[in-house]
MDAnalysis code that builds the backbone (N, CA, C; Angstrom):
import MDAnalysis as mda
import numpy as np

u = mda.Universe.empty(384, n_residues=128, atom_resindex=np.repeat(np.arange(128), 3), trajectory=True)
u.add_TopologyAttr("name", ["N", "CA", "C"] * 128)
u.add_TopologyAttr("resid", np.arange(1, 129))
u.add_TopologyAttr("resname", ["UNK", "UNK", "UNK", "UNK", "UNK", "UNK", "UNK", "UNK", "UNK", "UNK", "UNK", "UNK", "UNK", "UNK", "UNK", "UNK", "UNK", "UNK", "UNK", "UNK", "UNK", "UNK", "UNK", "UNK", "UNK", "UNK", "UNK", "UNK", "UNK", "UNK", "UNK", "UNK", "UNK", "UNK", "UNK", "UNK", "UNK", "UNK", "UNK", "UNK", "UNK", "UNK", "UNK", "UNK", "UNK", "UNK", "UNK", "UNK", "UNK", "UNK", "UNK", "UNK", "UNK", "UNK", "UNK", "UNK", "UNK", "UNK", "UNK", "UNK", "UNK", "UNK", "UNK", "UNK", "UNK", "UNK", "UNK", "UNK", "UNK", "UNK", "UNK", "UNK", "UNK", "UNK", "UNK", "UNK", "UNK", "UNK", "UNK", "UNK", "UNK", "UNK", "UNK", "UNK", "UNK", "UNK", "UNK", "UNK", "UNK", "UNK", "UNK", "UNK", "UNK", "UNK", "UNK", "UNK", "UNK", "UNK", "UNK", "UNK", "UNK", "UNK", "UNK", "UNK", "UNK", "UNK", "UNK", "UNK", "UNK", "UNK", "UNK", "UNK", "UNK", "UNK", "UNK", "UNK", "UNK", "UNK", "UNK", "UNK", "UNK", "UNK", "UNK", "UNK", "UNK", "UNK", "UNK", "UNK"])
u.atoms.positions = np.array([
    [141.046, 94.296, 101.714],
    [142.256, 94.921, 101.218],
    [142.349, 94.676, 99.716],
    [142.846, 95.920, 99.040],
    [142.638, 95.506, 97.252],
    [143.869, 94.421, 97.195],
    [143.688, 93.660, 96.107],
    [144.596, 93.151, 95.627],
    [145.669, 93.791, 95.137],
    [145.401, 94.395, 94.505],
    [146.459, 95.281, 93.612],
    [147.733, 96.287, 94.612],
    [147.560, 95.702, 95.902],
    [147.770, 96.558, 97.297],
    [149.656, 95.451, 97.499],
    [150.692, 96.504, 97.198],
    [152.021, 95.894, 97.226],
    [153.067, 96.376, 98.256],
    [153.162, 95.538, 98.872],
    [154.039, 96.178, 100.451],
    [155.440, 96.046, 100.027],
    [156.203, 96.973, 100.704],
    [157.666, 96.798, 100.492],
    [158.504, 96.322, 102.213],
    [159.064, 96.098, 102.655],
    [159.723, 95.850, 103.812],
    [161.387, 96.153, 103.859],
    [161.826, 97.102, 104.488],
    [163.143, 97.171, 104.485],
    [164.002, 96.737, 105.525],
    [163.090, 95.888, 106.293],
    [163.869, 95.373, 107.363],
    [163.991, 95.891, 108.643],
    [163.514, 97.222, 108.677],
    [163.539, 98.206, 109.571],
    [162.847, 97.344, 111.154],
    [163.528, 97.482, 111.992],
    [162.877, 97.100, 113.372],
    [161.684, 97.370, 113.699],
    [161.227, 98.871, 113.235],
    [159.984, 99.856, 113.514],
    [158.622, 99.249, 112.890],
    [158.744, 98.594, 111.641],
    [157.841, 98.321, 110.779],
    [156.928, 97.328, 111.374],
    [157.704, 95.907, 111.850],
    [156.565, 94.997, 113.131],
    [156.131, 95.950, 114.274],
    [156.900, 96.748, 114.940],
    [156.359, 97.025, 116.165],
    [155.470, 98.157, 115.910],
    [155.810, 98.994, 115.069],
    [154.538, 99.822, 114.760],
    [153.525, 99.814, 113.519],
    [153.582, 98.887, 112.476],
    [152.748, 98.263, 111.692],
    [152.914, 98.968, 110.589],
    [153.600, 99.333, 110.122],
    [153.855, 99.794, 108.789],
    [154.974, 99.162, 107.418],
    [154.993, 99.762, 106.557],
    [155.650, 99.302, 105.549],
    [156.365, 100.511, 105.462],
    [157.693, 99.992, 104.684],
    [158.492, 100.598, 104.027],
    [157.842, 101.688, 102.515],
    [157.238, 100.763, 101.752],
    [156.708, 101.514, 100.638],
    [155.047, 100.288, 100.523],
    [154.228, 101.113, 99.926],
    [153.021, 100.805, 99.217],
    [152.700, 100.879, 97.768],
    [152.279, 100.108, 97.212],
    [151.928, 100.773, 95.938],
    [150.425, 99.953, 95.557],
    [150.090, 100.892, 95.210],
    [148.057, 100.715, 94.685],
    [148.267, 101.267, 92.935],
    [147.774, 100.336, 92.576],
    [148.055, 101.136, 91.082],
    [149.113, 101.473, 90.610],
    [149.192, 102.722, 89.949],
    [150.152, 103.213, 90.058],
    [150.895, 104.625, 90.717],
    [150.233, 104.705, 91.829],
    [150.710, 105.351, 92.693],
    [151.583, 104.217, 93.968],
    [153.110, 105.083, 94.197],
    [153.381, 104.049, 95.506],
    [154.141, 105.710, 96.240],
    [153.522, 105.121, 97.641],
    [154.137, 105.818, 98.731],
    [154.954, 105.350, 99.367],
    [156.463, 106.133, 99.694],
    [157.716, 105.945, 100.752],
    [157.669, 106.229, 102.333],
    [157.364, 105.929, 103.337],
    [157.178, 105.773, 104.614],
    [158.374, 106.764, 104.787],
    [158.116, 107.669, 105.935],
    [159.401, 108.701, 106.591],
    [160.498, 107.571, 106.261],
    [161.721, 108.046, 106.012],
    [162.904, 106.897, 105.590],
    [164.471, 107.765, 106.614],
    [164.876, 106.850, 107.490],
    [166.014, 107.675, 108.216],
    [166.861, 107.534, 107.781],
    [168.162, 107.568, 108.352],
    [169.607, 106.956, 107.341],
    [170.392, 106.159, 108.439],
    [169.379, 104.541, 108.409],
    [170.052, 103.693, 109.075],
    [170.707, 102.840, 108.213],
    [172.088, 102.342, 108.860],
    [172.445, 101.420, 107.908],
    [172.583, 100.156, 108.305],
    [172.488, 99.266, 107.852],
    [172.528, 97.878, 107.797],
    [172.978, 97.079, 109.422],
    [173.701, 97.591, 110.054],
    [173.990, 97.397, 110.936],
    [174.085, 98.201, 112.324],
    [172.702, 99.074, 111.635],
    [171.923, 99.897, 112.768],
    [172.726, 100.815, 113.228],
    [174.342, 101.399, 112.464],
    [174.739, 102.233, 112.916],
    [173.847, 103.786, 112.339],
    [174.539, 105.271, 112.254],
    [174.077, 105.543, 111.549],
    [175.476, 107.429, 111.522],
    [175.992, 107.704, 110.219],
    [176.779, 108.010, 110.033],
    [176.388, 109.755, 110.443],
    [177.472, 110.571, 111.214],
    [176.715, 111.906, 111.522],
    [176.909, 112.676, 110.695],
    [177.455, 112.708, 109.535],
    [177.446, 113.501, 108.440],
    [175.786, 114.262, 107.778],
    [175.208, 115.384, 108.102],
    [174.026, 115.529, 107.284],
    [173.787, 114.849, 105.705],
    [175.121, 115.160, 105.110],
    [174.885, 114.762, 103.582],
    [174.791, 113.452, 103.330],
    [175.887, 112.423, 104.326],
    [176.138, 110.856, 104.315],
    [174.379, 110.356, 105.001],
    [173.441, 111.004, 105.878],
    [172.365, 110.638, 106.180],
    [171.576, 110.789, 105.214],
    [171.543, 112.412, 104.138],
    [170.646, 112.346, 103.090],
    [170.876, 111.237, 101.958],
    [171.963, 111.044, 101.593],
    [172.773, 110.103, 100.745],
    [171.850, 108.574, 101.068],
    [172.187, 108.131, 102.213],
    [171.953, 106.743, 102.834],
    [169.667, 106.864, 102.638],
    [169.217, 107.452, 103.010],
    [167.720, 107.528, 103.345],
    [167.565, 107.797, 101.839],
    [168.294, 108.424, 100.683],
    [167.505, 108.091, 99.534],
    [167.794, 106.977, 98.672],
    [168.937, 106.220, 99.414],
    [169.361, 104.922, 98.697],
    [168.488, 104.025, 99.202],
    [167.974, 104.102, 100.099],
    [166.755, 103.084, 101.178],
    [165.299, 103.496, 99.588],
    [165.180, 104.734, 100.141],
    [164.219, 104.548, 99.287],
    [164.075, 104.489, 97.887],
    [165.487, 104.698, 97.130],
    [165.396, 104.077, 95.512],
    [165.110, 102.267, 95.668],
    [165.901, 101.924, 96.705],
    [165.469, 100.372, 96.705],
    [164.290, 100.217, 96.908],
    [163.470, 100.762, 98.205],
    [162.127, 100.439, 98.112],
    [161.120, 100.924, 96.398],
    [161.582, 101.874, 95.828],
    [160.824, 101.788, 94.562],
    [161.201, 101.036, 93.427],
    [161.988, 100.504, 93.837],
    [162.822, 99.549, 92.477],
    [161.921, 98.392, 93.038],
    [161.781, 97.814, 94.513],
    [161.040, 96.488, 94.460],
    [159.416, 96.727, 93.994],
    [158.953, 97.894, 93.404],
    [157.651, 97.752, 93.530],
    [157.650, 98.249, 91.661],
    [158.880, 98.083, 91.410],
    [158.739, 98.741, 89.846],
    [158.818, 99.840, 89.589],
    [158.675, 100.868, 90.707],
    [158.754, 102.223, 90.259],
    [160.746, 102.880, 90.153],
    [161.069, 103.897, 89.961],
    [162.254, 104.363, 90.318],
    [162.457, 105.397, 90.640],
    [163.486, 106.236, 90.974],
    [163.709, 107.778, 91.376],
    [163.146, 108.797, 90.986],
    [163.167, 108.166, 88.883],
    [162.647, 109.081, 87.623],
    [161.019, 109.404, 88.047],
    [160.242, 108.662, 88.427],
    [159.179, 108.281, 88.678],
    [158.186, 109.217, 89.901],
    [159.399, 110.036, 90.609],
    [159.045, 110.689, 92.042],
    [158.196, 111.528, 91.656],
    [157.509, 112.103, 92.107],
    [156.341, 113.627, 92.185],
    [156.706, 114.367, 93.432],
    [156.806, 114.146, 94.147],
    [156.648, 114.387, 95.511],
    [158.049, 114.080, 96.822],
    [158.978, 115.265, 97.071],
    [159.101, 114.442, 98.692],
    [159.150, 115.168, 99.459],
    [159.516, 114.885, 100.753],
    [159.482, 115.697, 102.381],
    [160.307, 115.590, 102.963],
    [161.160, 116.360, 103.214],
    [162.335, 116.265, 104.077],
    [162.209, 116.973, 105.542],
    [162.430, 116.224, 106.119],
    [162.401, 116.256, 107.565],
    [163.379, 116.573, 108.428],
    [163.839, 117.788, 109.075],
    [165.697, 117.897, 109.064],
    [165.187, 118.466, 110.548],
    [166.446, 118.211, 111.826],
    [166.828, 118.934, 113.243],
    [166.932, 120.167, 113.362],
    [167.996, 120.137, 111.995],
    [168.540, 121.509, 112.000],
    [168.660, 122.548, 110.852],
    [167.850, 123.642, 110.882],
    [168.119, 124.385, 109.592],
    [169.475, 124.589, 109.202],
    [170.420, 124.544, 109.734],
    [171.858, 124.709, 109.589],
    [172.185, 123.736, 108.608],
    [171.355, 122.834, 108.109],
    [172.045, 121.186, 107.610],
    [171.144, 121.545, 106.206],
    [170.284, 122.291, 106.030],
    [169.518, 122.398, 105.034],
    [170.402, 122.309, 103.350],
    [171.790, 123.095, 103.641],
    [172.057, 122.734, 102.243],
    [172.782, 121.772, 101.947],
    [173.396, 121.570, 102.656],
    [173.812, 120.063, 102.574],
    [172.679, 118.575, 102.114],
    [171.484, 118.790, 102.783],
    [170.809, 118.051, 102.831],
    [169.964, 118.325, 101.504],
    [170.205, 119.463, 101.003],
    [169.522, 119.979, 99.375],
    [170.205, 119.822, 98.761],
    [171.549, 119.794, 98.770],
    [172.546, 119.493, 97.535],
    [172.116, 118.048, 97.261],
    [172.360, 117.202, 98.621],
    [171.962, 115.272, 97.879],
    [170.513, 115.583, 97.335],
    [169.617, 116.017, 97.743],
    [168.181, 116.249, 96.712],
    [168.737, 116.447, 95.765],
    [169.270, 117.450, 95.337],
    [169.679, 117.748, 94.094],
    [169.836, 117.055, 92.748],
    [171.077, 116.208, 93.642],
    [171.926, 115.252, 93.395],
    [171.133, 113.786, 92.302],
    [170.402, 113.366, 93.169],
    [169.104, 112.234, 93.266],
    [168.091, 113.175, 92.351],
    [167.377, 114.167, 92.529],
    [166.494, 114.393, 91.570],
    [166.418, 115.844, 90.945],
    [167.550, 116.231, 90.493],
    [168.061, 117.111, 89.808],
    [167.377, 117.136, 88.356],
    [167.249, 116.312, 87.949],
    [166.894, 116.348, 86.623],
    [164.980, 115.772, 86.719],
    [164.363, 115.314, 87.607],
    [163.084, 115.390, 88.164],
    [162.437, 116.055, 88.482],
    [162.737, 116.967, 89.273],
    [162.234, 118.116, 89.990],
    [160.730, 117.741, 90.308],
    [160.928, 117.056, 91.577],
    [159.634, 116.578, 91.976],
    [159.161, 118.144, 93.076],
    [157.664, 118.018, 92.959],
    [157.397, 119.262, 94.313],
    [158.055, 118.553, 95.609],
    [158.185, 119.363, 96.169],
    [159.547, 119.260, 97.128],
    [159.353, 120.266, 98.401],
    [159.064, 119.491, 99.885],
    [159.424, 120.597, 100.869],
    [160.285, 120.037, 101.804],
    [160.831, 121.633, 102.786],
    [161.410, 120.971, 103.594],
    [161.078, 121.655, 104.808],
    [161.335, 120.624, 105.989],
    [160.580, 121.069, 107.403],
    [161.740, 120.994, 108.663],
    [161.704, 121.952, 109.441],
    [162.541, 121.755, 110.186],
    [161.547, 121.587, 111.618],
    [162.316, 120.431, 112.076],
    [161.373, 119.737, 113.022],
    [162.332, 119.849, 114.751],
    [161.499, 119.644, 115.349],
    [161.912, 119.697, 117.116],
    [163.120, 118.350, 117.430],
    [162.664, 117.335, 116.880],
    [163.438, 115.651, 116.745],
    [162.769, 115.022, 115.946],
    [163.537, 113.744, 115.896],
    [162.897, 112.718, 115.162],
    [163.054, 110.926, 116.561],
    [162.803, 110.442, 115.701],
    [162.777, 109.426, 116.560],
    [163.936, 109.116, 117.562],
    [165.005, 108.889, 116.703],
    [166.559, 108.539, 117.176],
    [166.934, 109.971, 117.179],
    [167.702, 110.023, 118.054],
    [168.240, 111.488, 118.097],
    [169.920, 111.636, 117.538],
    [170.427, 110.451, 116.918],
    [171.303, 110.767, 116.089],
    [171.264, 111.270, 114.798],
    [169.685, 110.963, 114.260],
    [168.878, 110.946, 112.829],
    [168.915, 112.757, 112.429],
    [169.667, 113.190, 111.586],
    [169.537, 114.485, 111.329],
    [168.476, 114.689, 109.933],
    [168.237, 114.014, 109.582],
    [167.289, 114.237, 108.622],
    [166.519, 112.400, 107.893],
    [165.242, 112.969, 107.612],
    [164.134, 112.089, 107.299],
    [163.622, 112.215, 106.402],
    [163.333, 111.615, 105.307],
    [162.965, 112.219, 104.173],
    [161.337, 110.656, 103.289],
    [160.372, 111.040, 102.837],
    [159.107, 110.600, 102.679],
    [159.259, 111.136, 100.606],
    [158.996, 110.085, 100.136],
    [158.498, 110.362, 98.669],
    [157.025, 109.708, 98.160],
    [156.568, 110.404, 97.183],
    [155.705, 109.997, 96.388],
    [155.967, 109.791, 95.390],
    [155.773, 108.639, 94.468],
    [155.703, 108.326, 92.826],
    [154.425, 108.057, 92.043],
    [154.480, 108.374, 90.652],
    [152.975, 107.594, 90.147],
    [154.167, 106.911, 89.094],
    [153.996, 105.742, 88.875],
    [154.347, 105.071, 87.630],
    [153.549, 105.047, 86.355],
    [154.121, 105.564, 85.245],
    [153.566, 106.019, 83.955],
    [152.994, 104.293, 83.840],
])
């Protein structure tokens, strides 16, 4: 494994039982793991926008512990139930990287893990 190889952990239950990290970073590239909008006490709020809101505050923290930040994004994936939630769930993009304009898609999917989870969202950064 390189050295230069930096794990992030958000505490997430999923991460021991299925072996992953929160974020990676090699260089200066770091990758954001699908990110849901759980909160702290495993509830999770049914608002589409309060879920997009919450899953990109997860992952500004995971790039702040590895040095990178929001400014920094290239890349994300949004993962949504329902096309119905799409603008809601594009306005908080917006919101968060409005002035970034990272390439950007969005997918409307069958479920996600938890079936309260209306949207999931995955970034990429390179740090200058």
């Amino acid at each position: 494994m390189s050295e230069d190889r930096r794990r992030v952990s958000s505490g997430s239950p999923y991460e021991a039982t299925i072996g992953f990290s929160r974020a990676v970073r090699i260089g200066d590239r770091v990758v954001v793991s699908g990110t849901a909008p759980i909160m702290p006490d495993g509830s999770v709020d049914p608002d589409p926008a309060a879920q997009a809101h919450r899953c990109f505050e997860i992952v500004a923290r995971a790039l702040a512990e590895v040095g990178a930040s929001v400014a920094d994004v290239v890349r994300t994936r949004i993962y949504l139930v329902d096309r119905g939630d799409a603008t809601a769930i594009g306005t908080v993009h917006g919101t968060v990287f409005g002035d970034v304009r990272p390439a950007s898609t969005m997918i409307v999917v069958a479920g996600l893990l938890d079936p309260r989870w209306k949207v999931e969202v995955e970034v990429e950064a390179i740090v200058p």
